[in-house]
DRENTORKOL-3810 file (N, C-alpha, C; in nm, 4 decimals):
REM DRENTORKOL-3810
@n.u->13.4816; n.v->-2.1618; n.w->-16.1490; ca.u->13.4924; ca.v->-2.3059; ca.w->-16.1335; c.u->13.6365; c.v->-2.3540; c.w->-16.1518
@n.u->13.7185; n.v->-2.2985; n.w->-16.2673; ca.u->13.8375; ca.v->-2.3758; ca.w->-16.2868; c.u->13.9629; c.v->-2.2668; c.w->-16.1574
@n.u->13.8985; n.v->-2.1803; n.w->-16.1082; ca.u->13.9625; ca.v->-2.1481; ca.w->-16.0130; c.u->13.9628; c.v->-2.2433; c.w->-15.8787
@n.u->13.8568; n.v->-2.2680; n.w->-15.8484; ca.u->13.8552; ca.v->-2.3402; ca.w->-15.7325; c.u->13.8839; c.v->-2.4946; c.w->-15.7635
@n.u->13.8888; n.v->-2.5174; n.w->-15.8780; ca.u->13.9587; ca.v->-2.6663; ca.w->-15.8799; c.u->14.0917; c.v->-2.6660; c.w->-15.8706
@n.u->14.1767; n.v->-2.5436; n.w->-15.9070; ca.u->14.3112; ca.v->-2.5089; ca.w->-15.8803; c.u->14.3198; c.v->-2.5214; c.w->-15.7389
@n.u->14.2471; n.v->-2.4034; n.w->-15.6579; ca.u->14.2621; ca.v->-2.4332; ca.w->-15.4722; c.u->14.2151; c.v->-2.5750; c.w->-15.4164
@n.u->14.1412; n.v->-2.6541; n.w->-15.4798; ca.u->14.1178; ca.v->-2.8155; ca.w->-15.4278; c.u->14.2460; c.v->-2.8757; c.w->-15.4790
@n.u->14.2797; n.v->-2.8741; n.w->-15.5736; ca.u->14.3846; ca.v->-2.9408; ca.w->-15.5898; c.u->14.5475; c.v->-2.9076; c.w->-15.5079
@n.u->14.5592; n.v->-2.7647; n.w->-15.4812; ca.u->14.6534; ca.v->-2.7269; ca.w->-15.4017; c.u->14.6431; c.v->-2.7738; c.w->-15.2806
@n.u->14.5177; n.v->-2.7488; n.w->-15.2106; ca.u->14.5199; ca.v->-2.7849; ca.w->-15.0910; c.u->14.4922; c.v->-2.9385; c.w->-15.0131
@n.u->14.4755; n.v->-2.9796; n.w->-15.1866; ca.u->14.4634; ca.v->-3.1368; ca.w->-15.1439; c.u->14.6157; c.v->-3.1740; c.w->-15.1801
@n.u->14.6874; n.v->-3.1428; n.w->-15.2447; ca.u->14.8205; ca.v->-3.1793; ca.w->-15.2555; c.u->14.9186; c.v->-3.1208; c.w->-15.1583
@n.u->14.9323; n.v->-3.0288; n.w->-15.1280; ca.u->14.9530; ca.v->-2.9776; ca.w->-14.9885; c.u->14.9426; c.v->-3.0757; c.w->-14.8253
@n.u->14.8079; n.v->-3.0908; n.w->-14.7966; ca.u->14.7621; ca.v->-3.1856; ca.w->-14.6911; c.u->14.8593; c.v->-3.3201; c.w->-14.7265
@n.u->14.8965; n.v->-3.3442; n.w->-14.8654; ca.u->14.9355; ca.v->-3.5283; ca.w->-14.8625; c.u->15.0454; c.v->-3.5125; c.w->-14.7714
@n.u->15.1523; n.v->-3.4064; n.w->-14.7993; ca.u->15.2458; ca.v->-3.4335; ca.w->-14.6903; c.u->15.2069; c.v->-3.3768; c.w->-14.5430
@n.u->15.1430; n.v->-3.3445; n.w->-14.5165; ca.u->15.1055; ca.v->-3.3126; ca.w->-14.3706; c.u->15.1349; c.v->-3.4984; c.w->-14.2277
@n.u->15.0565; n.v->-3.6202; n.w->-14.3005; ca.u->15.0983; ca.v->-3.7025; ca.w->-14.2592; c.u->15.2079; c.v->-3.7578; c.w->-14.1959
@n.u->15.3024; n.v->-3.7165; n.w->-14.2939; ca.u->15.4572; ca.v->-3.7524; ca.w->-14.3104; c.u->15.5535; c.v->-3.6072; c.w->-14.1991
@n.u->15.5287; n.v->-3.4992; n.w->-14.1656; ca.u->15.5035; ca.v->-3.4415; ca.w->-14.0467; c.u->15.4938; c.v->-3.4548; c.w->-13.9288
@n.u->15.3748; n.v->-3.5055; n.w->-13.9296; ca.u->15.2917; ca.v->-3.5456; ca.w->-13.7976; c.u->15.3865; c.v->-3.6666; c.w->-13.7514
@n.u->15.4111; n.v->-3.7895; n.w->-13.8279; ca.u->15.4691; ca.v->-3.9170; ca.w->-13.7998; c.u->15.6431; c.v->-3.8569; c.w->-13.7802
@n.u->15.6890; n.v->-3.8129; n.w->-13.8438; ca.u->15.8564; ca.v->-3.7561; ca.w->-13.8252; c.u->15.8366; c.v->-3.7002; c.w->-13.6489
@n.u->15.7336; n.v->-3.5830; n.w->-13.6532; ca.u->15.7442; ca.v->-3.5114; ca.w->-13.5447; c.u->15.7064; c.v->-3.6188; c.w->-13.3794
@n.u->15.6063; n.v->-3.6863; n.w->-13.4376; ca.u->15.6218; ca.v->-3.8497; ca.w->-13.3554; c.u->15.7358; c.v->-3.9085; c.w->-13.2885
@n.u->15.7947; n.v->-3.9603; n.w->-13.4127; ca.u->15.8489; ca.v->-4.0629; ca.w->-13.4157; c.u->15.9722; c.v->-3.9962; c.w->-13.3599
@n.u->16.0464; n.v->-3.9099; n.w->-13.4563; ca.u->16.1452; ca.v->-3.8298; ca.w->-13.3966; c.u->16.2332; c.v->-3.9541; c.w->-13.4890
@n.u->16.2167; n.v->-3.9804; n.w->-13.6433; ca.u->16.2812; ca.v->-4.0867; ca.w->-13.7338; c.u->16.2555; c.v->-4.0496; c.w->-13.8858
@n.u->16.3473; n.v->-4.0300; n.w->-13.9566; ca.u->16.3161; ca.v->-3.9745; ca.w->-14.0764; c.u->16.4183; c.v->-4.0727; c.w->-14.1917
@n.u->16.5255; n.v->-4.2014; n.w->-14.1255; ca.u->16.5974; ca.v->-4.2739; ca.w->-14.1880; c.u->16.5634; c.v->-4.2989; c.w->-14.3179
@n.u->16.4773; n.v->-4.3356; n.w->-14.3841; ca.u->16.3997; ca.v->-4.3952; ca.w->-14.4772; c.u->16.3653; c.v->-4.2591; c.w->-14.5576
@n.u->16.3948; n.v->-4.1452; n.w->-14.5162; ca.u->16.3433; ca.v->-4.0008; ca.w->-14.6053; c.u->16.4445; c.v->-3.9782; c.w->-14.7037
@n.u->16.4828; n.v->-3.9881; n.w->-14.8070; ca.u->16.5952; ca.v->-3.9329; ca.w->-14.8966; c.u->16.5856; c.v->-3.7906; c.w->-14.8926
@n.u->16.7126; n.v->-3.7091; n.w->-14.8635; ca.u->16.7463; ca.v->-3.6016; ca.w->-14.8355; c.u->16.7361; c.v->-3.5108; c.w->-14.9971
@n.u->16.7735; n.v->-3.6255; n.w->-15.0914; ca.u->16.7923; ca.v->-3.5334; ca.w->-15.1636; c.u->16.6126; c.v->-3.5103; c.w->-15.2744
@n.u->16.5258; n.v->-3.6077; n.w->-15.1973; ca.u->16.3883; ca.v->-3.5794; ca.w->-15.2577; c.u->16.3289; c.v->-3.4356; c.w->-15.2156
@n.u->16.4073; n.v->-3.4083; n.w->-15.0823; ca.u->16.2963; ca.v->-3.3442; ca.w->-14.9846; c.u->16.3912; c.v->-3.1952; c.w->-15.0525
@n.u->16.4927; n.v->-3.1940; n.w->-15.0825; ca.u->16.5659; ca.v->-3.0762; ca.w->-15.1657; c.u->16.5281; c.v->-3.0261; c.w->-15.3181
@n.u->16.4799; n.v->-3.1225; n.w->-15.4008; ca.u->16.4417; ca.v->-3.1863; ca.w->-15.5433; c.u->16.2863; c.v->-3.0884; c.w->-15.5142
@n.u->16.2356; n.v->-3.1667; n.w->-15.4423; ca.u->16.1029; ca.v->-3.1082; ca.w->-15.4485; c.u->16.0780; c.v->-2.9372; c.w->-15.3670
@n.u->16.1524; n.v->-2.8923; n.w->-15.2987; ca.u->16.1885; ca.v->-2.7898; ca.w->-15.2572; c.u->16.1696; c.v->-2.6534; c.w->-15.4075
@n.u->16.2858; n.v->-2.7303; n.w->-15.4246; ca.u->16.3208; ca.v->-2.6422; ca.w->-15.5933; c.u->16.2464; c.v->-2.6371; c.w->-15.6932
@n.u->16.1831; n.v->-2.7650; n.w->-15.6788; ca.u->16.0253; ca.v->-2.8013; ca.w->-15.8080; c.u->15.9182; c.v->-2.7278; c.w->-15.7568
@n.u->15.8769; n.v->-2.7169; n.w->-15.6330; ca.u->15.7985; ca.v->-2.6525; ca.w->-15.6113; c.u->15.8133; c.v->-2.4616; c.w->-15.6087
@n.u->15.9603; n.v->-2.4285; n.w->-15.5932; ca.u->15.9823; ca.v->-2.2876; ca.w->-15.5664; c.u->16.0079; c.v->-2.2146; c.w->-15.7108
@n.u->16.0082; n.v->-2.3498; n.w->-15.8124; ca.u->15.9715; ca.v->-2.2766; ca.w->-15.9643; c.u->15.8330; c.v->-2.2700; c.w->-16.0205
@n.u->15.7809; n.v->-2.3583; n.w->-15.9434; ca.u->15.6231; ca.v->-2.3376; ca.w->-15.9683; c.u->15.5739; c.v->-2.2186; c.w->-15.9089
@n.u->15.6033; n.v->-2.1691; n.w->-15.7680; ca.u->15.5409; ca.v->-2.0738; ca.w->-15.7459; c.u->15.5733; c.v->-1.9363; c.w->-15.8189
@n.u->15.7349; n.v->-1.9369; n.w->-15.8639; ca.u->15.7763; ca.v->-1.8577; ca.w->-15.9860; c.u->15.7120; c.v->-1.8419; c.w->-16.0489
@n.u->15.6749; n.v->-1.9648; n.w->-16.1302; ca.u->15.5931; ca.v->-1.9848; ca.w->-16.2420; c.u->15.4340; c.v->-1.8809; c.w->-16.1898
@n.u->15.3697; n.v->-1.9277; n.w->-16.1125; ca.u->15.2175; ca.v->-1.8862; ca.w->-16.0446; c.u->15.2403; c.v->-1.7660; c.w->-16.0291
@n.u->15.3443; n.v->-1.6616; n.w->-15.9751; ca.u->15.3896; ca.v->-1.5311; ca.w->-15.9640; c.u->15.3696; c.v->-1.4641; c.w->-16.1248
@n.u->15.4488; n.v->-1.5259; n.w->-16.2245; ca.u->15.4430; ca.v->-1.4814; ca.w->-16.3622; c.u->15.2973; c.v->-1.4797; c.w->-16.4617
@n.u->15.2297; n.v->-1.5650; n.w->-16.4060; ca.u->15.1548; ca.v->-1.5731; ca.w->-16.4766; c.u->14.9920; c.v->-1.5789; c.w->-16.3863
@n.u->15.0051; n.v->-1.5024; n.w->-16.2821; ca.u->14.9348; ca.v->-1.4371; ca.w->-16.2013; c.u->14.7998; c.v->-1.5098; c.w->-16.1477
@n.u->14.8710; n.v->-1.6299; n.w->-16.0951; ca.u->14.7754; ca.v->-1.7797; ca.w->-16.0242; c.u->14.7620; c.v->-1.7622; c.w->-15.9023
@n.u->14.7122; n.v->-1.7180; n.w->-15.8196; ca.u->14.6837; ca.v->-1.7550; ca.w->-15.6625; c.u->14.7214; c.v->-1.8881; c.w->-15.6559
@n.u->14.5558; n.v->-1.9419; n.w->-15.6895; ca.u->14.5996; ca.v->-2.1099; ca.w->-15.6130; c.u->14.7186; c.v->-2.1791; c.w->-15.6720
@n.u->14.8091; n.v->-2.1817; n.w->-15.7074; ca.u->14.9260; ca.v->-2.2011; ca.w->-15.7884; c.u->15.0743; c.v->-2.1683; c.w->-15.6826
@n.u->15.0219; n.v->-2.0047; n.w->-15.6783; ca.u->15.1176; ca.v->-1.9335; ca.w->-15.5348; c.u->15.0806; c.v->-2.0158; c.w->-15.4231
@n.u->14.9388; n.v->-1.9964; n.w->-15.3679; ca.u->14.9608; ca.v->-2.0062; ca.w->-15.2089; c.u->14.9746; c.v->-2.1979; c.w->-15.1865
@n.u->14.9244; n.v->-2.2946; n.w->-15.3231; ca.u->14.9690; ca.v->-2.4346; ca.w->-15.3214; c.u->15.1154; c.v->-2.4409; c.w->-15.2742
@n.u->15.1739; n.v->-2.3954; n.w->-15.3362; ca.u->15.2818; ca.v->-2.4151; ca.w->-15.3549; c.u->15.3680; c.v->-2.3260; c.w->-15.2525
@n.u->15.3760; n.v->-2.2501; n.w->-15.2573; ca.u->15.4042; ca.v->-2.1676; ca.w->-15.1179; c.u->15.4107; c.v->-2.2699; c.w->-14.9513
@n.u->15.2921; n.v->-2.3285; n.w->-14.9560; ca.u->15.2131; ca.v->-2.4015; ca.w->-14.7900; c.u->15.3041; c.v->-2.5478; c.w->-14.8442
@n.u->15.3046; n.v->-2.5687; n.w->-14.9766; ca.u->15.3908; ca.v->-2.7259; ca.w->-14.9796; c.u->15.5240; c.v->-2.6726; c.w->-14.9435
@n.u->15.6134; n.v->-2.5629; n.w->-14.9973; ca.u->15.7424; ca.v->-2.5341; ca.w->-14.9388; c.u->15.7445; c.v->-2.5112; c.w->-14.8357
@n.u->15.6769; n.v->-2.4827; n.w->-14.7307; ca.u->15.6586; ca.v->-2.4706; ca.w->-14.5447; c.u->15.6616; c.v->-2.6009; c.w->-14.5435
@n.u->15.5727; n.v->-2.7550; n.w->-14.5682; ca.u->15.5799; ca.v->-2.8428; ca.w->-14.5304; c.u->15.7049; c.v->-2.9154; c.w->-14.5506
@n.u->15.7700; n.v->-2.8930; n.w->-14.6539; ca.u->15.9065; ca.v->-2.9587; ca.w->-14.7095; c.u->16.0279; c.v->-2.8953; c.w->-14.6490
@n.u->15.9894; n.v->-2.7806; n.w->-14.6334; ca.u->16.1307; ca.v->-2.7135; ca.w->-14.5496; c.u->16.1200; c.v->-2.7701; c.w->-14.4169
@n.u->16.0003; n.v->-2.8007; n.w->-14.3346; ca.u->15.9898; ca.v->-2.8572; ca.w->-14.2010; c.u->16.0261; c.v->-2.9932; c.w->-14.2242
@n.u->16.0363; n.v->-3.0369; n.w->-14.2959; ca.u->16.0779; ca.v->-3.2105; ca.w->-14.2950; c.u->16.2489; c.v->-3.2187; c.w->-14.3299
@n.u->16.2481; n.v->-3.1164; n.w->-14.4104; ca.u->16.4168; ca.v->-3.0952; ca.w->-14.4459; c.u->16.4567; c.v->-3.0830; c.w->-14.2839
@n.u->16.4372; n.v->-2.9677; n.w->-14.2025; ca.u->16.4557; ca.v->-2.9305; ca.w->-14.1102; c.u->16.4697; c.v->-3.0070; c.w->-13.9990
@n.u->16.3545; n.v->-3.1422; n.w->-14.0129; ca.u->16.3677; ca.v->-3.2820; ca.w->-13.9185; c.u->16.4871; c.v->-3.3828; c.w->-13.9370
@n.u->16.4773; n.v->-3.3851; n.w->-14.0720; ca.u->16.5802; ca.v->-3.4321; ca.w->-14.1128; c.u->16.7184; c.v->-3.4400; c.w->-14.0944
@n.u->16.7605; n.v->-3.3130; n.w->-14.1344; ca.u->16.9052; ca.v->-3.2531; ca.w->-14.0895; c.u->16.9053; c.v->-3.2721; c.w->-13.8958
@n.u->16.8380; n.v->-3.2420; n.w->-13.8672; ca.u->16.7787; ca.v->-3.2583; ca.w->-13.7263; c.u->16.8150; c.v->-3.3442; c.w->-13.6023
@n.u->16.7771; n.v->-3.4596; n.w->-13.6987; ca.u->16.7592; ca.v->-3.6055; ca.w->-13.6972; c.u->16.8695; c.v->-3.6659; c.w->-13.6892
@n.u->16.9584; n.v->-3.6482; n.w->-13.8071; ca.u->17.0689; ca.v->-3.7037; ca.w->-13.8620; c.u->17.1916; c.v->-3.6591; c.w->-13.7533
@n.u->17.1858; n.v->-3.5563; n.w->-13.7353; ca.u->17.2693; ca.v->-3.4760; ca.w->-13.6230; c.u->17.3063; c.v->-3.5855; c.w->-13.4775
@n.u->17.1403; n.v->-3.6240; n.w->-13.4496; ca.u->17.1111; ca.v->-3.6409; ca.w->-13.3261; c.u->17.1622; c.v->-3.8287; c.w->-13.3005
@n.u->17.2486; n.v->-3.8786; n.w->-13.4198; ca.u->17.2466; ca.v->-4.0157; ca.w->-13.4605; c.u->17.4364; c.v->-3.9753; c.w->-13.3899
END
């Protein structure tokens, strides 16, 4: 049980930025994104999965893991973006 509330909670925290994705990849507009959140949380999340590695968490790893794919793709719009101004 307290395993799979770990994977609901990953994968529900995960999905929140999926939105913010979809609308960048839209819009093709990320002005309003602070560069240095989408870096901040990069690093917060790549010590958590540290953390989930050490102390031998799946849902912890692969949360956090699928949120650094989503944040590196928005970094990636970003820089992207900014270029294209």
């Amino acid at each position: 049980m307290i395993k799979e509330l770990g994977l609901l909670a990953g994968f529900l925290t995960t999905l929140s930025f999926l939105p913010q994705v979809v609308k960048s990849l839209k819009t093709k507009h990320m002005d309003d994104f602070n560069i240095w959140f989408l870096i901040l949380m990069i690093v917060g999340l790549s010590l958590w999965t540290v953390y989930g590695f050490m102390i031998k968490q799946l849902p912890i790893i692969i949360a956090n893991l699928a949120t650094i794919s989503l944040n590196l793709m928005l970094l990636g719009l970003k820089i992207k973006y900014q270029k294209q101004k």
